[in-house]
C-alpha positions as CSV (number, residue, x, y, z in Angstrom):
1,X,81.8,88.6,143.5
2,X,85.3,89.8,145.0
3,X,87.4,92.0,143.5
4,X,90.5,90.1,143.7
5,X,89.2,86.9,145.4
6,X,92.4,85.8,147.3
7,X,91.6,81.9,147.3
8,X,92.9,82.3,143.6
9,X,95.7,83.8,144.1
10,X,96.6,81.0,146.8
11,X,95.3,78.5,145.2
12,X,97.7,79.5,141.8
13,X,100.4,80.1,144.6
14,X,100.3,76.3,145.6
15,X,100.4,75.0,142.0
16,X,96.5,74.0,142.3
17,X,94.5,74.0,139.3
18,X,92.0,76.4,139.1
19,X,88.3,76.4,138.4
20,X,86.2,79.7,138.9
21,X,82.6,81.2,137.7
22,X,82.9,83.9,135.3
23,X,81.9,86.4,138.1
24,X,83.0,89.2,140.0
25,X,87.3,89.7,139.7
26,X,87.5,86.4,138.8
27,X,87.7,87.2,134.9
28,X,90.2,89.5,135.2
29,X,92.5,87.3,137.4
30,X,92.0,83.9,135.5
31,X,92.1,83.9,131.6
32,X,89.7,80.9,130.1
33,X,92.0,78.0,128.5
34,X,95.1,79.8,129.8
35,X,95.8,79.7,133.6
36,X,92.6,78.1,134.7
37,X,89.0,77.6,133.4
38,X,86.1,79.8,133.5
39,X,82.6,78.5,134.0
40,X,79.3,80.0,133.6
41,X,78.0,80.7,137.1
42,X,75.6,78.1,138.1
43,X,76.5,75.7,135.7
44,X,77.0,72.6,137.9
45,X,77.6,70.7,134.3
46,X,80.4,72.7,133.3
47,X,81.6,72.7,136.7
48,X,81.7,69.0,136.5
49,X,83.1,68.7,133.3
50,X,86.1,70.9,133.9
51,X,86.8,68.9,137.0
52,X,87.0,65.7,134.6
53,X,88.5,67.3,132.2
54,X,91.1,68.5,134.8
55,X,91.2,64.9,136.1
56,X,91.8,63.2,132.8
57,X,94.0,66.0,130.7
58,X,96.7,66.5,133.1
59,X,99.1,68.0,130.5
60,X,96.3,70.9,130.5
61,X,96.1,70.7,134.3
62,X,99.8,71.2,134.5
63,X,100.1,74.2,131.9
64,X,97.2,75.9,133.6
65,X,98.6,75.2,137.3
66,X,101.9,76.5,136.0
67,X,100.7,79.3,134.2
68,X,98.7,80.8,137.3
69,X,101.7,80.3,139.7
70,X,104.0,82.3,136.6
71,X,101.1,85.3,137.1
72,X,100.4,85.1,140.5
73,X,104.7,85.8,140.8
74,X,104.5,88.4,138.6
75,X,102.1,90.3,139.5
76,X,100.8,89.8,142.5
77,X,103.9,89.8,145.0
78,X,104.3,92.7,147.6
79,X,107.0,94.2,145.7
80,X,104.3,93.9,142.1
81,X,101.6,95.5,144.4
82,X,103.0,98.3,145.3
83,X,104.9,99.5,142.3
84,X,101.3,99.6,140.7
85,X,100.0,101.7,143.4
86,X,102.4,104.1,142.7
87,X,102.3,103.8,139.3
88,X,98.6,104.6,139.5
89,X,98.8,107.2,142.3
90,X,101.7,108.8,139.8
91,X,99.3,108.3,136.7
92,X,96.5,110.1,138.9
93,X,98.8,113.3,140.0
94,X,100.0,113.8,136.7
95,X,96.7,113.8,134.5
96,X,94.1,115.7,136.7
C-alpha cells in the first residue's frame, strides 16, 4: 500500500513489464491496459493470467514495457520531481 512504490518505477526504468494489485499508489502510477496491468488484489488467477498473457502477447508486453519507461522519464526524473514540488509549494502560497 505505498504511496509511490519505487519497485515500479525501477522496474518501468529497466524496460520490465509490469504487473501490480490495484492497491495503494499503484493505481495512480500504472494505468490498466496502458503501461502495465492491474489486478485485483488477491487474485492469484488474474495474477497468473496476466503473466501468461504477458508471456504469450509480447507485442502488448512491449507497448506496456515501453510505455512505463516513456512515464517513468517524464515524470519521475529528479529534474520532473522537483519542478512539481515547486509547482505545488507555488500553488499552495498563492491560494491560501
Amino acid at each position: 500500500t505505498e504511496g509511490t512504490p519505487v519497485a515500479l518505477l525501477e522496474a518501468a526504468a529497466l524496460r520490465t513489464p509490469i504487473i501490480a494489485s490495484s492497491v495503494g499508489g499503484m493505481p495512480e502510477l500504472i494505468t490498466n491496459e496502458k503501461d502495465g496491468l492491474l489486478i485485483p488484489p488477491g487474485d492469484m488467477v488474474a495474477l497468473a493470467n496476466g503473466i501468461l498473457r504477458l508471456v504469450y502477447d509480447k507485442d502488448l508486453a512491449g507497448l506496456l514495457t515501453e510505455n512505463a519507461y516513456w512515464k517513468v522519464v517524464k515524470e519521475f526524473t529528479l529534474d520532473a520531481q522537483a519542478y512539481s514540488t515547486i509547482r505545488s509549494y507555488k500553488k499552495a502560497y498563492f491560494y491560501p
